[in-house]
Backbone as numpy.savetxt, mean C-alpha at the origin, in Angstrom:
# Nx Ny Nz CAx CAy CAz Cx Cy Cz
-2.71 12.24 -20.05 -1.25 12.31 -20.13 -0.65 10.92 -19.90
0.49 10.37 -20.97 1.14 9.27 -20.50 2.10 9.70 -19.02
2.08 8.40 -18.81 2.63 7.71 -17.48 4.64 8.14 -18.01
4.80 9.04 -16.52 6.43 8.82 -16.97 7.44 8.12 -16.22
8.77 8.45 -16.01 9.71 8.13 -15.17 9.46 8.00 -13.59
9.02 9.36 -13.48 8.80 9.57 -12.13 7.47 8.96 -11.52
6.57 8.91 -12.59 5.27 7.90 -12.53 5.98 6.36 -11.87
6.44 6.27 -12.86 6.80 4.24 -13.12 7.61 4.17 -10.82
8.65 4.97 -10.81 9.13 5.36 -9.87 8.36 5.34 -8.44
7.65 6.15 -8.72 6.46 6.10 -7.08 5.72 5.04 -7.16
5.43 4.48 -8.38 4.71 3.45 -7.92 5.06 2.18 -7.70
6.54 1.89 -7.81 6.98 0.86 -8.09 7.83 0.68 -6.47
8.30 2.02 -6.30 8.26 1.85 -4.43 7.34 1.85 -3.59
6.31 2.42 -3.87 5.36 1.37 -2.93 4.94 0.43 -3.19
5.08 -0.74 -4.15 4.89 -2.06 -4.00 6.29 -2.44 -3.45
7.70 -1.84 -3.43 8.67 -2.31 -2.89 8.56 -2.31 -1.91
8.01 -1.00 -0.95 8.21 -0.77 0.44 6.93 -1.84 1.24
5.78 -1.71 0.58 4.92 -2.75 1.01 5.23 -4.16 1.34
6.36 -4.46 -0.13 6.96 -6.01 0.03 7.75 -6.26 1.43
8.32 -5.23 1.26 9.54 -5.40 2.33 9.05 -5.10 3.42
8.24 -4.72 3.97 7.74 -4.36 5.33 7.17 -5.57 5.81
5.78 -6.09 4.86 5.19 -7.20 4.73 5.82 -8.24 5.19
7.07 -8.47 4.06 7.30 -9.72 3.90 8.58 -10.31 5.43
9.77 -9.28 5.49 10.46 -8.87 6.28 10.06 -9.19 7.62
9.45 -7.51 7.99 8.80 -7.94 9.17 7.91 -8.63 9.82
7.05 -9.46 8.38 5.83 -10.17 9.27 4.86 -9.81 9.26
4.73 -8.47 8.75 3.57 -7.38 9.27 2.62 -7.61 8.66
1.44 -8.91 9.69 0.54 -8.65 8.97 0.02 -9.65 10.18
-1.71 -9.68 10.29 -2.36 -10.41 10.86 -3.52 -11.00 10.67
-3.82 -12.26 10.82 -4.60 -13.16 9.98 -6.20 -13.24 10.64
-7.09 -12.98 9.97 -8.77 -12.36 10.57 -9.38 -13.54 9.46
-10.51 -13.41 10.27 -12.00 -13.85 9.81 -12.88 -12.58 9.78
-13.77 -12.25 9.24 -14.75 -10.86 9.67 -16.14 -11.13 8.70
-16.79 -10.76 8.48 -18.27 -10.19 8.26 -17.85 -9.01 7.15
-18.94 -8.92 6.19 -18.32 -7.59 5.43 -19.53 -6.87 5.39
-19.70 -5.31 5.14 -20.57 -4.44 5.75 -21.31 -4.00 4.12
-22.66 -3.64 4.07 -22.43 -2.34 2.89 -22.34 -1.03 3.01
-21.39 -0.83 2.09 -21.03 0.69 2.16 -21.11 1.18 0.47
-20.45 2.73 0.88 -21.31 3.58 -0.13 -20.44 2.68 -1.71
-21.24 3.12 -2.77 -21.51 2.53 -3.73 -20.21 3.69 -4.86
-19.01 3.49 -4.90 -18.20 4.77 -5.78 -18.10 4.35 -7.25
-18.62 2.59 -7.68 -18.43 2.60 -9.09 -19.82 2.27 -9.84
-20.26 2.85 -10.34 -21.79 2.95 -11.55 -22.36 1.09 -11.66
-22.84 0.66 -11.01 -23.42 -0.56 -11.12 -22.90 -1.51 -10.84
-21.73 -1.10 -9.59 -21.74 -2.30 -8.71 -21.98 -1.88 -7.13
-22.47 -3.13 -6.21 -22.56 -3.11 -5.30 -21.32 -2.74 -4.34
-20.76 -2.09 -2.89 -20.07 -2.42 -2.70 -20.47 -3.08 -0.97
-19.19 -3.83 -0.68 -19.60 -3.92 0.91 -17.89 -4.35 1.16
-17.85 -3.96 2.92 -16.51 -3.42 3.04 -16.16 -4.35 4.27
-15.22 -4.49 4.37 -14.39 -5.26 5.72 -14.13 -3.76 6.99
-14.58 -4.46 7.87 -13.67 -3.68 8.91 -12.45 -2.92 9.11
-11.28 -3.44 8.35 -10.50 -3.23 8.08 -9.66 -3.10 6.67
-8.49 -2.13 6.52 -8.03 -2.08 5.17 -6.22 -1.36 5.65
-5.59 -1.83 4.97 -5.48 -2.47 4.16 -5.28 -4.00 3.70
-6.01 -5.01 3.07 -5.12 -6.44 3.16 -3.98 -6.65 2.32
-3.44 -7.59 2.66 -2.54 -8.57 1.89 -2.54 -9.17 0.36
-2.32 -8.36 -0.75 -2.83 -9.53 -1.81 -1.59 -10.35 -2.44
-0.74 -9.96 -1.82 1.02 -10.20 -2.28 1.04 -12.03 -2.12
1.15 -12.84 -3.35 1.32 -13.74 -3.16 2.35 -14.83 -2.80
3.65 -13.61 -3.26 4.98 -14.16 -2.89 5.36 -14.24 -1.47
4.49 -13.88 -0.38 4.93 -13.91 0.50 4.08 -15.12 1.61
4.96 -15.57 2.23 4.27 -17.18 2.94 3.98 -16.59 4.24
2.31 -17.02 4.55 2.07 -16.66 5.44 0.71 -15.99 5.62
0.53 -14.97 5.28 -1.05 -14.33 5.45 -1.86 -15.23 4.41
-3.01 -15.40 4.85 -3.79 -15.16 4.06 -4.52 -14.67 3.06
-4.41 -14.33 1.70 -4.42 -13.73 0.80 -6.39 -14.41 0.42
-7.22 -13.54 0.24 -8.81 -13.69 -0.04 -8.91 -13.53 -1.49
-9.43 -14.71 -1.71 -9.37 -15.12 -3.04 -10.66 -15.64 -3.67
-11.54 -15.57 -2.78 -12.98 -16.42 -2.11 -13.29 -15.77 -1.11
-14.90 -15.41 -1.21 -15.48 -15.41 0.26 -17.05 -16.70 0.24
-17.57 -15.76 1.75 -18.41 -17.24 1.98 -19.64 -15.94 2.22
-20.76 -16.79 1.15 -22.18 -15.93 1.96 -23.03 -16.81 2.54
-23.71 -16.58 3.48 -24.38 -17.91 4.54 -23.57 -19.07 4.36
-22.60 -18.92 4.63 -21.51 -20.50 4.95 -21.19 -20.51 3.39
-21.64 -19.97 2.27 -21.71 -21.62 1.20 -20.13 -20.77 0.58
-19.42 -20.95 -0.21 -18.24 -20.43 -0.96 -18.32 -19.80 -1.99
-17.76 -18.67 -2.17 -18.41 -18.40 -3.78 -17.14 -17.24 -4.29
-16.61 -18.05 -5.09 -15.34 -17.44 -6.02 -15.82 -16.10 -7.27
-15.02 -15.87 -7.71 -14.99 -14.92 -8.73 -15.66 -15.11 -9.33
-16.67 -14.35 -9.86 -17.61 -14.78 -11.36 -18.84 -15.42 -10.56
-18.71 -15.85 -9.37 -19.95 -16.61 -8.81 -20.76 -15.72 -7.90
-22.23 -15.64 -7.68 -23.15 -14.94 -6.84 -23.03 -13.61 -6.90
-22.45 -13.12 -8.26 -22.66 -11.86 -9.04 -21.40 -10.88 -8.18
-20.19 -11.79 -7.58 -18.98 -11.35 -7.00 -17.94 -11.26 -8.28
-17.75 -9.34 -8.77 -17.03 -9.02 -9.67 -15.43 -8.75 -9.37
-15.38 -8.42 -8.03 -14.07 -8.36 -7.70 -14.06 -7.93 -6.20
-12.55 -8.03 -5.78 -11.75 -8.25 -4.51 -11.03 -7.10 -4.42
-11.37 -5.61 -3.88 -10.05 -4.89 -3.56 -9.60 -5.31 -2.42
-8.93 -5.57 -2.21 -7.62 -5.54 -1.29 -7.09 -4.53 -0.91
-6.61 -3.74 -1.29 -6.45 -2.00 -1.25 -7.29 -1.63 -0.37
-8.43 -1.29 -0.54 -9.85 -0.79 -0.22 -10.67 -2.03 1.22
-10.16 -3.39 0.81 -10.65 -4.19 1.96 -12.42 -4.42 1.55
-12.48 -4.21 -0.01 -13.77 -4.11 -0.50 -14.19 -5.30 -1.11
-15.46 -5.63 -1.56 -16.35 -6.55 -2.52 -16.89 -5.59 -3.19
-16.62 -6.04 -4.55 -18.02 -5.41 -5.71 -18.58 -6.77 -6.16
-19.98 -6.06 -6.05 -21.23 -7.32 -6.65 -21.90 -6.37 -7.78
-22.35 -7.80 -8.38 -22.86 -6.63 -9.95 -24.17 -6.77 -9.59
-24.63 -7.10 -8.04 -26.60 -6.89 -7.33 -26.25 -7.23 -6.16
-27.24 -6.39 -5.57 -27.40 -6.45 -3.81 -27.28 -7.97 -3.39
-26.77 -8.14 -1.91 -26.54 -9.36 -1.61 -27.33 -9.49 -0.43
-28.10 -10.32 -0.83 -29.06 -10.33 0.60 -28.81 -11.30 2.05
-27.80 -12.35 1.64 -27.19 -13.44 2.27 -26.35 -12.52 3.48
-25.72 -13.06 4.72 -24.71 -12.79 5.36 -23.24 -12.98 4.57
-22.31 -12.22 4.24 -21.02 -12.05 3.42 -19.58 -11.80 4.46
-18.78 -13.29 4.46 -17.75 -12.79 5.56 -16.75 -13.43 4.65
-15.32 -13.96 5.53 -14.30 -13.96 4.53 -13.11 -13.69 5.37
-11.94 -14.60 5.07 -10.55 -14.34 5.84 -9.38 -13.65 5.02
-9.10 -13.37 5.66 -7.92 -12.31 4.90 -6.78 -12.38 6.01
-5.85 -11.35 5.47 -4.71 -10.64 6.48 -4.46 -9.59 6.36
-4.51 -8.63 7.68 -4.68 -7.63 7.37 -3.35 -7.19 7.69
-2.31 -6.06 6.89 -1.36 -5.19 6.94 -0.59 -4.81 8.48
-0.13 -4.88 9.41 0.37 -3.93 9.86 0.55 -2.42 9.91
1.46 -2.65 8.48 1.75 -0.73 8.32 0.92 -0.74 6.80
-0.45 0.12 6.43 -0.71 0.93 4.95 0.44 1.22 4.55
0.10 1.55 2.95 1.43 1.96 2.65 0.39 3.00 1.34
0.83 4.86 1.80 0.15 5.73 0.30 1.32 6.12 -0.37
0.64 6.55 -1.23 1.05 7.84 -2.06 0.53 8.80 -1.61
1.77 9.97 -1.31 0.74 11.52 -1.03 1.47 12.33 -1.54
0.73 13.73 -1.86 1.88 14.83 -2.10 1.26 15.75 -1.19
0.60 15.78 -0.16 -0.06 16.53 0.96 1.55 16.86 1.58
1.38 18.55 2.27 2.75 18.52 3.45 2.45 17.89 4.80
4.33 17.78 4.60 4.48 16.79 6.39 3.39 16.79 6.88
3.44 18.56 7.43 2.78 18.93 8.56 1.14 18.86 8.67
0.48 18.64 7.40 -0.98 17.83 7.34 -1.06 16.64 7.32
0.36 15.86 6.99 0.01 14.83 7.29 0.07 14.14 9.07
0.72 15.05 9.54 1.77 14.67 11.29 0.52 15.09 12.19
-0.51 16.43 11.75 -1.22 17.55 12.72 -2.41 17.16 12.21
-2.68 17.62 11.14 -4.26 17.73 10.81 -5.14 16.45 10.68
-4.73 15.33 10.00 -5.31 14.68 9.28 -5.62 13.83 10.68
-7.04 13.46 10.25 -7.94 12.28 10.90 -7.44 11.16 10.18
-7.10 10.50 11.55 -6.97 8.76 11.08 -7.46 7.67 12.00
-8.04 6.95 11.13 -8.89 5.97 11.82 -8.11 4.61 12.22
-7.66 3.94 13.38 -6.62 3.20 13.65 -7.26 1.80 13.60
-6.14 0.97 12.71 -6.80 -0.72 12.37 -7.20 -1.08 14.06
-7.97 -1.21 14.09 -8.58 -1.74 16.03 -7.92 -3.15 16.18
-7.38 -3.80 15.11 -6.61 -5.48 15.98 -8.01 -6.02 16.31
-9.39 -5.58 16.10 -10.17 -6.96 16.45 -11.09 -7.19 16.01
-12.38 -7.75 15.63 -13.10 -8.49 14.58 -14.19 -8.09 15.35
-14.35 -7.11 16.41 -15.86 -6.80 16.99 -16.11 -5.56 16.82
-16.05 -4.94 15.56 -16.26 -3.70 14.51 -17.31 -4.14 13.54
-18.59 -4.03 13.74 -19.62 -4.22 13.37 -20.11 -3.35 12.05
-19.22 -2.98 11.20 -19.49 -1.72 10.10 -18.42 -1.64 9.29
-18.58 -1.47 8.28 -17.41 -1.75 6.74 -17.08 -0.19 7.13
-15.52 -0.31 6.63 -14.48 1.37 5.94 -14.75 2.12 5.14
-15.13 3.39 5.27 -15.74 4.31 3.88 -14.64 4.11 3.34
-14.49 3.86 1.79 -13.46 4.16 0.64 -12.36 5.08 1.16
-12.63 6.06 1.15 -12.09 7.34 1.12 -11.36 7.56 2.71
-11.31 6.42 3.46 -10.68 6.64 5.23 -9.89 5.94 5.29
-8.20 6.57 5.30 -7.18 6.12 5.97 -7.04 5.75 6.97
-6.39 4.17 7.13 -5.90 3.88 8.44 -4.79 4.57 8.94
-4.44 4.20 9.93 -3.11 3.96 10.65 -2.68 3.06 11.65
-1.55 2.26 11.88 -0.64 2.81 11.42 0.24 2.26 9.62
0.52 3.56 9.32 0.44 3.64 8.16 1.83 4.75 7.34
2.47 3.82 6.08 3.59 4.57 5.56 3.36 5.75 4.34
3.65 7.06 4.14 2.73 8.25 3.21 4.68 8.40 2.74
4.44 7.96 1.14 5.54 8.30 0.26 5.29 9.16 -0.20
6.75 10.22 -0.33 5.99 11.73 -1.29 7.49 12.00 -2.09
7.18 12.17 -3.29 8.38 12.72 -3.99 8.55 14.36 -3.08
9.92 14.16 -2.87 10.49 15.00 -2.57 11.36 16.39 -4.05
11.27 15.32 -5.07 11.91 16.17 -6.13 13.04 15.42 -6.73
14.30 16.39 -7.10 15.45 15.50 -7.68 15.78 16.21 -8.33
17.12 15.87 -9.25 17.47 16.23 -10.69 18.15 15.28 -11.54
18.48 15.73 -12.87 19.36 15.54 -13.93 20.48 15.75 -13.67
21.81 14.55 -13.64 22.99 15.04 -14.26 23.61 14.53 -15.38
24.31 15.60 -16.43 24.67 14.89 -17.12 25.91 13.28 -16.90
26.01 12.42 -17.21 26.41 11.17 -17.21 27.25 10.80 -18.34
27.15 10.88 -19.47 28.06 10.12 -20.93 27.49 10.73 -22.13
27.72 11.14 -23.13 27.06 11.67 -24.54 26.28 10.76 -24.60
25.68 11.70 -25.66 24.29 11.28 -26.27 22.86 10.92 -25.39
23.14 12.13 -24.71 22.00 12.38 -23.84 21.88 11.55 -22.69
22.53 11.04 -21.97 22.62 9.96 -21.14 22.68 10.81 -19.52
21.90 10.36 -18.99 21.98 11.15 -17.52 21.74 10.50 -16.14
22.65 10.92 -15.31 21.91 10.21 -14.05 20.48 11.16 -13.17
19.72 10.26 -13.21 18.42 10.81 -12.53 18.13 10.59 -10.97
18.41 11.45 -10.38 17.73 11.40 -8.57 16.86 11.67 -8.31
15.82 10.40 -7.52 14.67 11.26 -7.08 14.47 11.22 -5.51
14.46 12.39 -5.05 14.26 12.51 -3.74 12.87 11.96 -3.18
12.39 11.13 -2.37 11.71 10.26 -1.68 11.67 10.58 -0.11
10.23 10.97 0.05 10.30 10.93 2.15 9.39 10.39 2.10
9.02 9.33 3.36 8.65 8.73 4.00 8.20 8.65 5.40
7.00 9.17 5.43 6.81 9.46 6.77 5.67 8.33 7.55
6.54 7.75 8.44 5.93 6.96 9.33 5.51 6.93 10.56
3.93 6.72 10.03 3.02 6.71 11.83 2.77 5.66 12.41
3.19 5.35 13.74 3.18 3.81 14.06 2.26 3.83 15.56
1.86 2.81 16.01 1.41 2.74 17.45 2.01 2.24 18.55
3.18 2.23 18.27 4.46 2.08 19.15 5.87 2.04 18.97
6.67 2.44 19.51 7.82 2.53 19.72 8.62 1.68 18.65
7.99 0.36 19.57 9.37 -0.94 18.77 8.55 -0.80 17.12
7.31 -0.96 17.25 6.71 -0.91 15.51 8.08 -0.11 14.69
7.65 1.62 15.37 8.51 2.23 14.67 9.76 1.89 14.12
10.36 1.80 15.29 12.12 0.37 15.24 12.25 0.10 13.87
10.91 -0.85 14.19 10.97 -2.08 13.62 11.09 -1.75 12.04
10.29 -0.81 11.74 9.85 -0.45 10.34 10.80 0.93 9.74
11.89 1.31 10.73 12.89 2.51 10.74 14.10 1.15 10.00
14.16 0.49 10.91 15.20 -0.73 10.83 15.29 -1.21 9.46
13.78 -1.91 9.25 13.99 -2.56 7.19 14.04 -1.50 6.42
13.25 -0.53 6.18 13.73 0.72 5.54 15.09 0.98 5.46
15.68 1.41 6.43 17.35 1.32 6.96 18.27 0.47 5.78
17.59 -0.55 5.68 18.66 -2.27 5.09 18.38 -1.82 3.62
17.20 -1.20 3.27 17.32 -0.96 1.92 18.43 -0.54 0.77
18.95 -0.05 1.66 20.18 0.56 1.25 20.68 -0.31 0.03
21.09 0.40 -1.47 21.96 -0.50 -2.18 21.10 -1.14 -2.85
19.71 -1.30 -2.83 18.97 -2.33 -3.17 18.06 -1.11 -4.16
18.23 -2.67 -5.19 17.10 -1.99 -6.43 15.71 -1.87 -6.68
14.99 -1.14 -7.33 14.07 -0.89 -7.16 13.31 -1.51 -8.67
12.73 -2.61 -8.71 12.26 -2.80 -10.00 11.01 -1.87 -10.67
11.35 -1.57 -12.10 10.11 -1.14 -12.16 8.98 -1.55 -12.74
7.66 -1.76 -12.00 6.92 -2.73 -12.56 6.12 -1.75 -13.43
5.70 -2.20 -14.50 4.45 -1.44 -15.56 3.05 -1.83 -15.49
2.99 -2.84 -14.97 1.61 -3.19 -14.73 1.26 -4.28 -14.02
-0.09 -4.67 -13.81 -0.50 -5.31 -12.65 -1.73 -5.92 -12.69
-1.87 -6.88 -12.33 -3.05 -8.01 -12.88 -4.70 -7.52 -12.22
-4.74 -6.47 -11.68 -6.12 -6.00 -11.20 -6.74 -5.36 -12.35
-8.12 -5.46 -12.37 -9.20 -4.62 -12.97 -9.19 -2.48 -13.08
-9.93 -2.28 -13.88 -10.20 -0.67 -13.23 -10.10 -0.19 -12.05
-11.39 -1.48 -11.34 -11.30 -0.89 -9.96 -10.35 -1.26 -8.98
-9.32 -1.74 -9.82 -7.99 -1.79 -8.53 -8.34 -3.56 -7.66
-9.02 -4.16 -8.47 -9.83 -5.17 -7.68 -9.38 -6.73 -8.61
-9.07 -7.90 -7.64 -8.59 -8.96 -7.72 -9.77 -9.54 -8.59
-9.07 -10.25 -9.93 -10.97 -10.53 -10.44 -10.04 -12.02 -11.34
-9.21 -12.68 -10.61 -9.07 -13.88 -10.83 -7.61 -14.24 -11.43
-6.94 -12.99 -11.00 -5.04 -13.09 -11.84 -4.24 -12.92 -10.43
-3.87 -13.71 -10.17 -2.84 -13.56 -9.09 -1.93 -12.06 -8.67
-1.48 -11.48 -7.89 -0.71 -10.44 -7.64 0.79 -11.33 -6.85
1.73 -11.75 -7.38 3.13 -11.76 -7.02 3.89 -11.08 -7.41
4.51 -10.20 -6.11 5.59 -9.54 -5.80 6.66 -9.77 -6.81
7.23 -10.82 -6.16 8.54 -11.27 -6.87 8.36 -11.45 -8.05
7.37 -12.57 -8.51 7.34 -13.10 -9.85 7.53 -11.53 -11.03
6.69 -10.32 -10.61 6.31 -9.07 -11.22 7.66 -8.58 -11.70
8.82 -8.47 -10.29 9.80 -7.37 -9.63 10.88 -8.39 -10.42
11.32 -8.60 -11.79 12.02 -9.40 -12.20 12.94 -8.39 -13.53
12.45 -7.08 -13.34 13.15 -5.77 -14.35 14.34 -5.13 -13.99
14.99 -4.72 -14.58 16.13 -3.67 -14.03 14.87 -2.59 -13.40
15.93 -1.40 -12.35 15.13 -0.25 -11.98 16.17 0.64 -11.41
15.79 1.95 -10.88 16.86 2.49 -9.95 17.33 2.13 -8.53
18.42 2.62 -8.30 19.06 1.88 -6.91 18.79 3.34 -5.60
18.38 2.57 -4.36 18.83 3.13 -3.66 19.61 3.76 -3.05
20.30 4.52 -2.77 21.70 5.08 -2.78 22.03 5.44 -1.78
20.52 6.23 -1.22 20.89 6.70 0.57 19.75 6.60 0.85
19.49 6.17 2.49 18.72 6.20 3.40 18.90 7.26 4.81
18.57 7.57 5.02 18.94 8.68 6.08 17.38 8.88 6.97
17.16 8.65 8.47 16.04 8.25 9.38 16.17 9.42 10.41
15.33 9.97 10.32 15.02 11.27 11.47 13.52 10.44 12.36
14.16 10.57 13.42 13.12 10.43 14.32 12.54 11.43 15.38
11.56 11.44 16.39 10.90 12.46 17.11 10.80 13.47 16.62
10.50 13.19 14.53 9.54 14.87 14.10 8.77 14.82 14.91
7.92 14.51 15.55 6.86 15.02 16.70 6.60 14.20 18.50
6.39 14.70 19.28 6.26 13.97 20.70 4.56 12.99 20.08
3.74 13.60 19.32 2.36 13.33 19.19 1.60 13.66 18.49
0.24 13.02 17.60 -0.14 14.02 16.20 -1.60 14.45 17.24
-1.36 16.14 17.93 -2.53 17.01 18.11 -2.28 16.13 19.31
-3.79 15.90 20.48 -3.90 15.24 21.50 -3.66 13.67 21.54
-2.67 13.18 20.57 -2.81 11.70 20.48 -1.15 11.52 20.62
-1.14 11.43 21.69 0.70 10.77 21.99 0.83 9.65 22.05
0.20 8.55 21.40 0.24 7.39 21.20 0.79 7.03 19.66
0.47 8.14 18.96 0.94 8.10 17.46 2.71 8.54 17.51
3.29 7.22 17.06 5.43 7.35 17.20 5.43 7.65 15.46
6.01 8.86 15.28 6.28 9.31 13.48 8.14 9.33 13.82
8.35 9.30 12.55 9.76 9.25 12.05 9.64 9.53 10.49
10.73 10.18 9.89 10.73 10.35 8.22 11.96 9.55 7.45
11.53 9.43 6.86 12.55 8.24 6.34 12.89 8.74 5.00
14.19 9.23 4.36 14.82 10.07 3.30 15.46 8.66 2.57
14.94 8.78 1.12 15.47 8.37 0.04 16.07 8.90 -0.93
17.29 8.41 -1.54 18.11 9.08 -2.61 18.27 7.75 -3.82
16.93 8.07 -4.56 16.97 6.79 -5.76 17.74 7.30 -7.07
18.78 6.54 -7.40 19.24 7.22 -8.16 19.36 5.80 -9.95
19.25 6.80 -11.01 19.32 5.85 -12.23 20.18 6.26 -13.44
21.34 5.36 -13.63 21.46 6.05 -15.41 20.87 6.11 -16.62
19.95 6.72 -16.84 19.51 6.51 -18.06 19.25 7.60 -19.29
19.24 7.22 -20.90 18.43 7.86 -21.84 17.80 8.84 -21.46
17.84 10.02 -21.91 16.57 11.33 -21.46 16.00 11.31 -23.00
14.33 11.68 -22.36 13.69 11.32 -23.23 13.47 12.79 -23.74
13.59 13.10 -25.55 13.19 14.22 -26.03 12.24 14.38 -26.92
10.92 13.12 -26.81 10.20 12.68 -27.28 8.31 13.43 -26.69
């Protein structure tokens, strides 16, 4: 199935909300680490994993470290070199197109707040779900399975929306309802990340169509800038609205601070009868 409205939409706010958290608050912290092997999810490549995930690949923003290069036994070895096919960032991964027998480490910056896509409810995401928390330190001796969410971490979910009509000839304004639910490991985090969300207000949402990574979602020698990308018309924010203490704690962990964060993106445009 092609990619639609509401496609272009979710995905284009979480590279917004990522920017702005990122870039805004700072949120991010600058590591050295070791990379691990772990399980193998694409047909003939190697993988091996960082301690941590998510990194930084946003180039518009000054400051982290963005891994562009790693080092095996000291020596350097870029894209295309020592059978290194690509860089998720996402994932906090290496693919090699053959086992690496050398020691494989590498600096990065790692995220503050993840940022998903989910359409899971609240309440599996607040109660049930296991999450594995970024530890802040470089004496984690073992790469991230693919498939394991950190925290603390932002889960966007279309909430829904509608059509109104707007001007003849099919012209309509489109709302899409947006929540945001944020798990943080403290208080001021929360604040902090309730606060830029908050400022969004009014502010547009570009929509980007595409993006300089590979299949596997993996850096393989094209830069990723924010800004340079986010240079399109898109829909506007319209309302923000912040509920806090949905929960004292997720299950026995009262260290986890959630809040939901309500979006009202709204656009005029063409309806498509195509």
């Amino acid at each position: 199935m092609k990619y639609q409205y509401e496609n272009q939409v979710m995905s284009s706010l979480l590279l917004f909300v990522d920017h702005e958290i990122t870039n805004k608050g700072e949120a991010y912290s600058n590591y050295s680490s070791y990379f691990y092997p772990a399980n193998n999810i694409y047909n003939g490549y190697y993988t091996y994993a960082a301690p941590f995930k998510q990194l930084v690949v946003d180039d518009s923003i000054t400051g982290p470290t963005v891994m562009k290069s790693i080092h095996i036994d000291g020596s350097p070895i870029a894209i295309g070199a020592g059978g290194l096919a690509g860089i998720n960032h996402y994932e906090g991964e290496l693919y090699f197109t053959s086992e690496v027998g050398g020691t494989i480490s590498g600096s990065y910056a790692v995220k503050d707040f993840n940022v998903y896509l989910t359409n899971e409810p609240e309440e599996k995401i607040l109660f049930e779900e296991k999450y594995h928390i970024n530890t802040k330190t470089t004496q984690v001796l073992s790469g991230l399975h693919s498939n394991l969410q950190t925290y603390p971490a932002i889960y966007l979910k279309n909430f829904g929306g509608d059509n109104k009509s707007f001007a003849f000839g099919g012209i309509n304004q489109t709302t899409t309802q947006v929540r945001a639910v944020i798990l943080a490991d403290s208080s001021f985090a929360l604040d902090a990340v309730c606060s830029i969300l908050k400022d969004t207000h009014m502010k547009q949402v570009p929509i980007i169509e595409e993006l300089p990574f590979s299949a596997m979602n993996a850096y393989t020698g094209s830069s990723f800038n924010y800004t340079g990308l986010a240079t399109g018309l898109g829909p506007r924010i319209e309302k923000v609205y912040i509920s806090k203490d949905v929960t004292r704690g997720i299950g026995s962990n009262p260290s986890v601070f959630s809040a939901f964060v309500d979006f009202d993106i709204r656009l005029v445009r063409a309806q498509s009868y195509s």
